[in-house]
C-alpha positions as CSV (number, residue, x, y, z in Angstrom):
1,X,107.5,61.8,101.5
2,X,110.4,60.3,99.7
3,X,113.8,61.8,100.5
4,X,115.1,64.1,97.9
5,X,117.8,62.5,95.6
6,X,121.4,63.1,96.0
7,X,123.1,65.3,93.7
8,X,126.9,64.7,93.5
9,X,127.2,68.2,91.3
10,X,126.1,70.2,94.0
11,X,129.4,71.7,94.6
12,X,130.0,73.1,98.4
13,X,130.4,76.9,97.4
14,X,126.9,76.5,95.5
15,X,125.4,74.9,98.8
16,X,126.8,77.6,100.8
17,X,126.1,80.7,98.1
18,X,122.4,79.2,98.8
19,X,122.6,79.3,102.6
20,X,123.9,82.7,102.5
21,X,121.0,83.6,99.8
22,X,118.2,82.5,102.7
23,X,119.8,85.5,105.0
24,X,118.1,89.0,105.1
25,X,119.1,92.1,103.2
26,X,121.0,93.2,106.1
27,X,122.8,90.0,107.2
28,X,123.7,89.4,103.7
29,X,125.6,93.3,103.4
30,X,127.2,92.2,106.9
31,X,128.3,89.2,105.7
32,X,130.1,90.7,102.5
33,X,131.8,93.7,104.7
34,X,133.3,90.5,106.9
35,X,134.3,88.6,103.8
36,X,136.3,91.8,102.8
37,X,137.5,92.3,106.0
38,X,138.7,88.6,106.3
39,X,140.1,88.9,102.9
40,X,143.1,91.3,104.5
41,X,146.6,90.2,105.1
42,X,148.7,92.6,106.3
43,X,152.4,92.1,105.8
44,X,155.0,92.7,108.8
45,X,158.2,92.6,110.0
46,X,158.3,88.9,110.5
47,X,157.2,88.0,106.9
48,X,160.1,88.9,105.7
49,X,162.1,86.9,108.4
50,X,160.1,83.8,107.6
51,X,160.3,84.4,103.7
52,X,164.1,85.0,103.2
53,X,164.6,81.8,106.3
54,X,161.8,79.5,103.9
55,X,163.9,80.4,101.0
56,X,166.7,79.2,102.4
57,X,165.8,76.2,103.5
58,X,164.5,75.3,100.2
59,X,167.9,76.4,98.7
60,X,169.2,74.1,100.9
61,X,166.9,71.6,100.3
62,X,167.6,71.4,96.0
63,X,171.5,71.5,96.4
64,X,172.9,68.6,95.2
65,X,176.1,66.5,96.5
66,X,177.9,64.1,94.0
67,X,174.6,64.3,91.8
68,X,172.0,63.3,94.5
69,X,170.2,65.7,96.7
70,X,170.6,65.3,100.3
71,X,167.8,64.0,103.1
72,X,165.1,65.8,103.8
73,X,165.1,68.9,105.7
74,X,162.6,70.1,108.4
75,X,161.1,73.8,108.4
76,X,160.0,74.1,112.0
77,X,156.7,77.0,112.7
78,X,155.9,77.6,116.0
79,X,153.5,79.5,118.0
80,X,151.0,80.2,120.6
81,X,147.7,79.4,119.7
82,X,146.1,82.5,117.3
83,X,149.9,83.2,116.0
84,X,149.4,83.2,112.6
85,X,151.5,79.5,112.4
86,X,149.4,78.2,109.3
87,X,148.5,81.1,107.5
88,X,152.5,82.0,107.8
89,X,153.5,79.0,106.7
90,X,150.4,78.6,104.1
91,X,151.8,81.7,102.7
92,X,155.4,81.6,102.1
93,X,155.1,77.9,100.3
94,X,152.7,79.3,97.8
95,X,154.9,82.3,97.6
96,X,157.6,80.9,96.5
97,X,158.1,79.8,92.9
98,X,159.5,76.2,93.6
99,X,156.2,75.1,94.2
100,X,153.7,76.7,92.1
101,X,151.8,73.6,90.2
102,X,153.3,72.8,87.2
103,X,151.1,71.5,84.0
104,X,152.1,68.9,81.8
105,X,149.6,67.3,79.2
106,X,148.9,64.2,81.7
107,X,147.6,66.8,84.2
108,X,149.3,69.2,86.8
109,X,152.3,67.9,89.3
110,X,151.9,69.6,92.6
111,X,155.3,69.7,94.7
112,X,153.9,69.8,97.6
113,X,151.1,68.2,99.8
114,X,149.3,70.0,102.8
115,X,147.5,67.9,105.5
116,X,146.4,69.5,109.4
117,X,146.0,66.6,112.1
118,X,142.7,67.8,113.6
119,X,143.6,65.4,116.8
120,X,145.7,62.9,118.4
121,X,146.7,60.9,115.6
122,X,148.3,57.4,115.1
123,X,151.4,56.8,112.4
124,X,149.4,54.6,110.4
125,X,146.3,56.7,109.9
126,X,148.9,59.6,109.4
127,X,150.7,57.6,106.8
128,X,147.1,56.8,105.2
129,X,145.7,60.8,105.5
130,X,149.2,61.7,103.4
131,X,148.6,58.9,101.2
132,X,145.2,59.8,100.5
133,X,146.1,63.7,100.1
134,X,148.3,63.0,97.4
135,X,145.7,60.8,95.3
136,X,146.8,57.5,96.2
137,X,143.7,54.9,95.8
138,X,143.5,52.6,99.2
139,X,142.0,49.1,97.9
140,X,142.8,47.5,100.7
141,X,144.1,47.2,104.9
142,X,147.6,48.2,104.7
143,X,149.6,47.9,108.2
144,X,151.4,50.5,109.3
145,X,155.1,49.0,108.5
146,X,153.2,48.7,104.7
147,X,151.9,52.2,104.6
148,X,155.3,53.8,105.5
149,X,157.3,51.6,103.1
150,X,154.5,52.6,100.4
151,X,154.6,56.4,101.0
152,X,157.9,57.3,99.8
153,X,157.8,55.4,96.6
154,X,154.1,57.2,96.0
155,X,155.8,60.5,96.6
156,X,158.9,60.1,94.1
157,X,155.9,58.9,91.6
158,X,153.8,62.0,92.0
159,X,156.8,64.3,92.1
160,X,156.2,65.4,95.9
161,X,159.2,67.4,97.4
162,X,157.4,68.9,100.5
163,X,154.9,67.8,103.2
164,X,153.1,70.6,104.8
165,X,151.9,68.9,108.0
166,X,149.7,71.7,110.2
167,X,149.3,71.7,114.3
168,X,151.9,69.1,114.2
169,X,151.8,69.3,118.5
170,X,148.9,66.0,118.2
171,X,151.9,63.9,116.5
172,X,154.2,64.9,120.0
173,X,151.5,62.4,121.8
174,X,153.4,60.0,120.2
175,X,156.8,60.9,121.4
176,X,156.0,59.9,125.2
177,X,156.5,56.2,125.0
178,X,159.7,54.8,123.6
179,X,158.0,52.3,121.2
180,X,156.2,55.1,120.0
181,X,158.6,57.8,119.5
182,X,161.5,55.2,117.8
183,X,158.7,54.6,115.6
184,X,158.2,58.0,114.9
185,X,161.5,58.4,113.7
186,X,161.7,55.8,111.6
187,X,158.7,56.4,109.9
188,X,160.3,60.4,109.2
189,X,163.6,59.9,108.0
190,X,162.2,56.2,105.9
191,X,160.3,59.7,103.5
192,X,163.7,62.4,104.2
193,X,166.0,59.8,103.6
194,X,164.6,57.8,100.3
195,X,167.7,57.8,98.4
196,X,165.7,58.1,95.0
197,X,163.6,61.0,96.3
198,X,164.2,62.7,99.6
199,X,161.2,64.4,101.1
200,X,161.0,67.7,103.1
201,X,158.5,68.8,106.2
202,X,157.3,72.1,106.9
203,X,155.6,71.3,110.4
204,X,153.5,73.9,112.5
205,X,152.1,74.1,115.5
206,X,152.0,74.8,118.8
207,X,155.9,75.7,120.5
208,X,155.9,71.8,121.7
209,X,156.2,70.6,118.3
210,X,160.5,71.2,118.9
211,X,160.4,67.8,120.8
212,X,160.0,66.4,117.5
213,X,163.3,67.6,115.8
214,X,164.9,66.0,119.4
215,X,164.3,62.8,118.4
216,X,167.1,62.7,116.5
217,X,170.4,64.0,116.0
218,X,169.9,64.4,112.0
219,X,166.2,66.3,112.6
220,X,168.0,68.5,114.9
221,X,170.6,68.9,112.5
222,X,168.7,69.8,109.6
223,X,165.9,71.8,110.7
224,X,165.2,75.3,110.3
225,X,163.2,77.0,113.2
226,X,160.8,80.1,112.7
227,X,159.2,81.2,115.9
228,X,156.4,83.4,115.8
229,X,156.8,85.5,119.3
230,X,153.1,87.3,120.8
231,X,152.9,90.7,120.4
232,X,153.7,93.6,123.0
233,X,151.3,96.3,122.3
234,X,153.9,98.6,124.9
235,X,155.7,98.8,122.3
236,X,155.2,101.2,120.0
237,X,156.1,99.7,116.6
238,X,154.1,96.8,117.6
239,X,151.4,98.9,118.6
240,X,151.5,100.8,115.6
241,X,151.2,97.2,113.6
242,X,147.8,96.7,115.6
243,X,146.8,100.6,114.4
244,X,148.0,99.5,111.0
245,X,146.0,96.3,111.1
246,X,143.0,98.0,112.2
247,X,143.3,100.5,109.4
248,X,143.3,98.2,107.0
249,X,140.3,96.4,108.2
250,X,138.5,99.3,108.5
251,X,139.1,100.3,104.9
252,X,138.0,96.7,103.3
253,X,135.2,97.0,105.3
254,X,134.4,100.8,104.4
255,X,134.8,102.2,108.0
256,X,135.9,105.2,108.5
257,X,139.4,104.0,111.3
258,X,140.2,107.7,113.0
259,X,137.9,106.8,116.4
260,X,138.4,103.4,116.9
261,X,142.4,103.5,116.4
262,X,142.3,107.3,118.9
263,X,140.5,104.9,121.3
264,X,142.1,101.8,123.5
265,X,140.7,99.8,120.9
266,X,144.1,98.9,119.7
267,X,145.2,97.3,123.0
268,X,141.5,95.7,123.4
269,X,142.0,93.8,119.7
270,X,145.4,92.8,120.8
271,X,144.2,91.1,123.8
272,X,141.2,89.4,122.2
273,X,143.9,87.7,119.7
274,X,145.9,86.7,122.7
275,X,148.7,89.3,121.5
């Protein structure tokens, strides 16, 4: 038979609405109780911290000297794996009113651009995956010395002030070998320090990511560090968190929360998420 033809308009969420149509009558109630669950965020202690630090970094990040902003600054996220580093950090950049889109009649300026290295990752391909991310048309092999001396340029066109870069700890790979690492840094502070249009980082990732913003004296000057510490269910505000957590859960998902949270459930969810 001939193979079916290829529909460009058949968007993602209507392939997967179509998936999850095939499921039974009972999968498909399951599977909107875990969407509602998955849906909660439940806000803490240490949103607060890391909206109030975020704000001032970005504070610091607009003020001006003698007319010109200054470099680039680096918002630091760290984390053991299962932290909450990129939903944190995810969060408090679309929180905050600096960079909500903004539309104009040639279409909408977005102030910042998110990209997560999904593995070890050279500086050029980095260089080209931010490039790409911020609608830049590739026509044809750029070097790496080439892509770094384009980026900055492309940012100050598109009105980018901030680079989301998520589980940042496959860029430290390239911090081992001198060559590497010096290259590294250039490539950086070339984007913080473009004298028409310095560039901010947020970088998360796992707690390694710091070796980054000791690569030089400037990063480790203007960098901003939010550490996201595991939790200690032996304490009881912490443990009340996981309770609080739990009962939220439970009601998005229409469960009734008094067993579960009377149980050692609390302390059994907390070591599942690797506290």
């Amino acid at each position: 038979s001939n193979p079916p033809e290829w529909d460009d308009d058949f968007s993602d969420e209507e392939y997967l609405a179509e998936l999850a149509g095939r499921l039974s009558e009972d999968d498909r109630y399951v599977l909107e109780v875990l969407e509602r669950a998955k849906r909660v965020y439940v806000e803490c202690g240490r949103d607060i911290v890391a909206r109030k630090s975020f704000g001032g970094f970005v504070t610091d990040m607009l003020a001006k000297r003698d007319g010109r902003r200054d470099d680039g600054r680096i918002f630091v996220v760290t984390g053991e794996s299962g932290a909450g580093k990129t939903s944190i950090s995810k969060r408090i950049i679309a929180q905050h009113e600096v960079f909500k889109p903004i539309k104009r009649t040639f279409g909408t300026i977005y102030p910042t651009v998110y990209y997560s290295l999904m593995g070890p990752a050279t500086l050029k391909f980095l260089g080209l995956a931010i490039l790409k991310a911020i609608g830049y048309e590739i026509t044809r092999n750029l070097d790496q010395g080439e892509v770094w001396h384009i980026l900055p340029g492309q940012l100050h066109l598109r009105k980018v002030m901030l680079i989301h870069l998520d589980e940042t700890q496959h860029l430290v790979n390239l911090t081992k070998a001198d060559y590497d690492r010096e290259q590294l840094r250039k490539a950086l502070k070339g984007v913080m320090n473009y004298d028409a249009w310095p560039v901010s980082f947020v970088m998360s990732g796992m707690p390694e990511i710091t070796k980054i913003t000791k690569m030089d004296e400037q990063f480790e000057r203007r960098h901003t560090p939010l550490s996201l510490p595991d939790l200690d269910p032996a304490d009881p505000d912490e443990r009340a968190l996981v309770i609080r957590i739990t009962c939220e859960m439970c009601d998005a998902a229409g469960l009734d929360p008094t067993e579960a949270i009377s149980s050692d459930l609390p302390d059994r969810i907390a070591h599942a998420a690797r506290y």
